[in-house]
N, C-alpha and C positions, 0 to 999 in steps of 0.2 A: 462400243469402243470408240475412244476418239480418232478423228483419220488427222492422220500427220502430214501437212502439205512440206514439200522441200521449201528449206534444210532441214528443217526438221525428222528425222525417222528414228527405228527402233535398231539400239544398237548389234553389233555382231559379235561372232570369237575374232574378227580382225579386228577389234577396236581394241583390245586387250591392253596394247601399249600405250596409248594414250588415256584410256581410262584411269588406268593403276596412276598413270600422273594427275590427275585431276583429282581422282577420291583422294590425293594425297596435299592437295593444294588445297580442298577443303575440309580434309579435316587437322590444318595447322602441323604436318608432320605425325599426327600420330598415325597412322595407319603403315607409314614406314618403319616405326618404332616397333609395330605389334608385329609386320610381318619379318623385322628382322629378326625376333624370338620366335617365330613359326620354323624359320630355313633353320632346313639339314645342314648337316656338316659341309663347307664350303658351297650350298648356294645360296643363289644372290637371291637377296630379299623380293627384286621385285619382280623376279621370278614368284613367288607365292602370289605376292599381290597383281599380278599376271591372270595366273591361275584361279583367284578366285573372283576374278572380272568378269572371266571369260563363262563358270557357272553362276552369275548374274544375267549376263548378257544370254546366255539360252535359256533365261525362265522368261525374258521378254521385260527383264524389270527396269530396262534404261534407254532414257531417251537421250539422241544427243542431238548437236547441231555439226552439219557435213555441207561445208560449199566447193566440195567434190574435191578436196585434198585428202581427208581423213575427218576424223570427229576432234573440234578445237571446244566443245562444252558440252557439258553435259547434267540430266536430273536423274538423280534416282528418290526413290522415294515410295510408301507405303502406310496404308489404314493402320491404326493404333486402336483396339478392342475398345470393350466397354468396362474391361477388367483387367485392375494393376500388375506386372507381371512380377512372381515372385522374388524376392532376394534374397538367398540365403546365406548363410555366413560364406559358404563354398564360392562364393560371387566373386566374380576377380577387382580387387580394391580400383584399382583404375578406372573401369567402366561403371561404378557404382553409380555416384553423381548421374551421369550418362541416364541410367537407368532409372532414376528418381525422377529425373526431371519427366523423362518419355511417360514415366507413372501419371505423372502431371497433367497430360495432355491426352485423355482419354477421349473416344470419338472422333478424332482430329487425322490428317492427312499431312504425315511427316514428314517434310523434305529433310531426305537423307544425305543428299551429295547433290549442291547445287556448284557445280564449278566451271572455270573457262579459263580458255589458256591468257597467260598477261597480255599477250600483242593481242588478244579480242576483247581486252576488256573495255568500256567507255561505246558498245556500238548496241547495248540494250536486249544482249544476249539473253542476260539475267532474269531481266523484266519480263521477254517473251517465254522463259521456260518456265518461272513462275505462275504467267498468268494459265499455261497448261497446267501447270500445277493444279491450280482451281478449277479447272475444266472437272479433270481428273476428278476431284475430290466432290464436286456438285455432279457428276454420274452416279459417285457412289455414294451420292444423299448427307456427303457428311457437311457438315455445319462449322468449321472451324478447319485454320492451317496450323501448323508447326513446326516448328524448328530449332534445333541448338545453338549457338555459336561463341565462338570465342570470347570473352570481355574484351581483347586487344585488337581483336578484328575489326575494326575503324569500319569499314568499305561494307563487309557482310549490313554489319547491322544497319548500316545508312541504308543500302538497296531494301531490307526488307521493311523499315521504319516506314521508308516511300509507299512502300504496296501496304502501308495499313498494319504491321505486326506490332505491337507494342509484348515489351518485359513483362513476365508471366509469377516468375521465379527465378531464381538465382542460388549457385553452392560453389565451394569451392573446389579446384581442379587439385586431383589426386596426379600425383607425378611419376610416383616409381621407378625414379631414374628415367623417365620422357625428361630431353634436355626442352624445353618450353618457357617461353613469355608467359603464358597464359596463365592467370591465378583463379579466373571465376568460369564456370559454364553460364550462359544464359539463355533461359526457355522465353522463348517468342511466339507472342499465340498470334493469330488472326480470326474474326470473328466474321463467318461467312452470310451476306442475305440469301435467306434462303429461297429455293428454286421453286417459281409457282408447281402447284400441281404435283409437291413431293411433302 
């Protein structure tokens, strides 16, 4: 296991609130979209997206960064098998793309939710949860990074272009009534050296 020096640790159920804003600053609004069609009858959406932070955060699957106010960034992320996951027509059309692309990047180490709040962004938050990122991903012998992001996400793709990710793939973004800029997904690989002795 990697050890996490401060700021850096593993997040908690009191991160819950700031969380749900971040997965939702990276993934361009839709994750508020999605949990507005989850919420019951008069509740608030990020109530859901609250609650499914919070069983994230007790599987131990998110790191954030804490300089002792609360968590202002954060990574989630996770191993991608050796085999495509299936898609059947039952698939929800929105997350299709989504799915194709992650098919894409088998063996690889996905950053799922790399976000930070605006007032931290410019102080190389990004760059240091990345580079865990790879930490992470050469424990678990995998050879390669990945990642989604926006076609209009100007700033994602620069930070990642910097750490070495080059365009993999590309498809176009399914809408479904998501109000969005966005027209294309695009899969960003990185190609890991690998670790003597693995």
């Amino acid at each position: 296991m990697i050890r996490l020096e401060p700021p850096l640790r593993i997040a908690t159920e009191a991160d819950a609130r700031p969380l749900a804003d971040l997965v939702n600053f990276a993934g361009e609004g839709l994750p508020l979209y999605i949990w507005e069609g989850l919420a019951k009858d008069g509740q608030d959406p990020w109530e859901v997206g609250r609650a499914r932070q919070i069983e994230k955060a007790r599987d131990g699957q998110i790191v954030v960064v804490d300089f002792g106010d609360g968590a202002v960034a954060s990574l989630t992320g996770y191993p991608i098998g050796s085999e495509p996951k299936p898609i059947g027509n039952d698939f929800p059309a929105l997350f299709r793309p989504l799915q194709e692309l992650e098919n894409k990047a088998l063996e690889s180490w996905y950053v799922n939710v790399l976000a930070c709040y605006p007032e931290y962004r410019g102080q190389g938050l990004g760059s240091r949860l990345l580079s865990l990122a790879e930490e992470i991903a050469g424990e678990a012998a995998l050879r390669r990074m990945s990642v989604i992001v926006a076609n209009n996400n100007a700033g994602a793709r620069r930070l990642y272009e910097r750490h070495g990710y080059a365009e993999a793939a590309t498809l176009p973004c399914v809408k479904e009534g998501w109000e969005t800029d966005t027209e294309r997904w695009m899969l960003l690989i990185k190609s890991l050296h690998p670790v003597e002795g693995r």
